[in-house]
RODO-2510 file (C-alpha; in nm, 4 decimals, decimal comma):
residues 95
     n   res          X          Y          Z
     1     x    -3,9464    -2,5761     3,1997
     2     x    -3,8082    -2,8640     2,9331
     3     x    -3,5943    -3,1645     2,9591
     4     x    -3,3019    -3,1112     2,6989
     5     x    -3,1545    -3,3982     2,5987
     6     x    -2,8091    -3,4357     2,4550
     7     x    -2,6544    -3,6823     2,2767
     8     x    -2,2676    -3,6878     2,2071
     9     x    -2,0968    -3,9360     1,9576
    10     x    -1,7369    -4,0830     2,0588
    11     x    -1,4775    -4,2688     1,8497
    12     x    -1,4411    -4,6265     1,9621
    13     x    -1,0886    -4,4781     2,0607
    14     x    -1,2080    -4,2392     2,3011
    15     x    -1,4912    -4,4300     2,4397
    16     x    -1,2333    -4,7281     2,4991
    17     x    -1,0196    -4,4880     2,7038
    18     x    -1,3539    -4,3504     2,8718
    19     x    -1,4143    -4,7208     2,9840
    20     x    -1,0116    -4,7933     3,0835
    21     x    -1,0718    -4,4550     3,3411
    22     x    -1,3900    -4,6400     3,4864
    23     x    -1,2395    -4,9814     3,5080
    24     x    -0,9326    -4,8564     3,6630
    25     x    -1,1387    -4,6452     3,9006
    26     x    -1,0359    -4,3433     3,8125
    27     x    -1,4005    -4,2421     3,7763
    28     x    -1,7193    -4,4037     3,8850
    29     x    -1,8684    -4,4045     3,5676
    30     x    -1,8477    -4,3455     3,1664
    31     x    -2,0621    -4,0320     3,1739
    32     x    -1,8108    -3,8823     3,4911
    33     x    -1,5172    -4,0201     3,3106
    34     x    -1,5595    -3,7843     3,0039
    35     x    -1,6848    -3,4918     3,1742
    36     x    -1,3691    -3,5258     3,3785
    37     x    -1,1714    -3,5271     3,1211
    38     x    -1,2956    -3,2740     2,9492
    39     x    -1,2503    -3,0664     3,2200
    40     x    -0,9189    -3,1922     3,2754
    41     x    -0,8091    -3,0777     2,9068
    42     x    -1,0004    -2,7002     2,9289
    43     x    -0,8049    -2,6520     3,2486
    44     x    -0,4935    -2,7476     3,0243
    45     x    -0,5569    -2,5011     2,7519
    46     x    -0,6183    -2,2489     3,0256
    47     x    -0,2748    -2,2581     3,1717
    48     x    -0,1514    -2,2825     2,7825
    49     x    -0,3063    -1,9950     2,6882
    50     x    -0,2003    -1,7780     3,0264
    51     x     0,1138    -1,8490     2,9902
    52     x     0,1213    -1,8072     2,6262
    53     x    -0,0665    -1,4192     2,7143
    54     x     0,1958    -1,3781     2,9571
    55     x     0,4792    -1,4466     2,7418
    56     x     0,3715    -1,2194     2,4887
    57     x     0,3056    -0,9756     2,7264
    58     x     0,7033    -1,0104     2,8375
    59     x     0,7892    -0,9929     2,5363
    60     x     0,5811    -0,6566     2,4114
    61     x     0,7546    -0,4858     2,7343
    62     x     1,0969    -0,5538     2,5673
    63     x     1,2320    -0,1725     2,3895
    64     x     1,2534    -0,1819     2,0450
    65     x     1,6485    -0,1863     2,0209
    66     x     1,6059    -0,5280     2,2027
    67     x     1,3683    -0,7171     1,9657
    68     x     1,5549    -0,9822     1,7193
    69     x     1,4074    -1,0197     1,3610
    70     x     1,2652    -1,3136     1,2957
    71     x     1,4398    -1,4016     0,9421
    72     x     1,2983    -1,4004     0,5845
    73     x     0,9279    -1,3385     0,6315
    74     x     0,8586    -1,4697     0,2657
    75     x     0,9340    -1,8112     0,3325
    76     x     0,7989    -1,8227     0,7231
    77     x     0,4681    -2,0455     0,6300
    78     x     0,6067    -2,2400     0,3494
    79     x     0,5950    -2,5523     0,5801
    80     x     0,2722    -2,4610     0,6934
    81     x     0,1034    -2,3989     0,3178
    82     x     0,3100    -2,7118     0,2456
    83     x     0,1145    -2,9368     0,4985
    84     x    -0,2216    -2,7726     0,4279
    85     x    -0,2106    -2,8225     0,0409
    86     x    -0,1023    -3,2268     0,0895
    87     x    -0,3833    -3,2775     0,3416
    88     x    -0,5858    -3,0966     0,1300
    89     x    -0,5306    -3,2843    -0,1808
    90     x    -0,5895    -3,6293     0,0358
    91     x    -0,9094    -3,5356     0,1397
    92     x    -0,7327    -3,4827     0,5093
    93     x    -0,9677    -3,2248     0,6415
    94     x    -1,3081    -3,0555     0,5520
    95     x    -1,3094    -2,6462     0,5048
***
């Protein structure tokens, strides 16, 4: 059996905050500090997404006669396409 070795590049940002965790002794180390964290933020998007599943869930249950339209569906991502096509044109984000 191996020895895999992986390597992980930070922003100065988060490594900064990495290092504020260990100084403050939230953590005993850099290495602990991110894998907390990490962990920390999955947990987060776990409950997100269960509640999220469990509102939906509510909401399927609901009879028909008590569902509310949701408006003008031709304009409901105008915003969105809005945002996309400025970041786009800036060089915001890679496809």
């Amino acid at each position: 059996m191996g020895v895999h070795k992986q390597s992980v590049s930070f922003t100065d940002t988060a490594f900064d905050f990495a290092r504020e965790l260990v100084e403050s002794g939230e953590y005993p180390n850099v290495s602990a500090a991110v894998s907390g964290e990490l962990a920390r933020a999955k947990a987060g998007r776990d409950r997100d997404r269960a509640l999220f599943e469990a509102e939906v869930q509510r909401r399927l249950a609901l009879p028909l006669d008590q569902w509310e339209p949701v408006g003008n569906l031709d304009g409901m991502t105008t915003d969105a396409r809005a945002h996309l096509a400025t970041r786009a044109k800036a060089g915001g984000f890679s496809g």
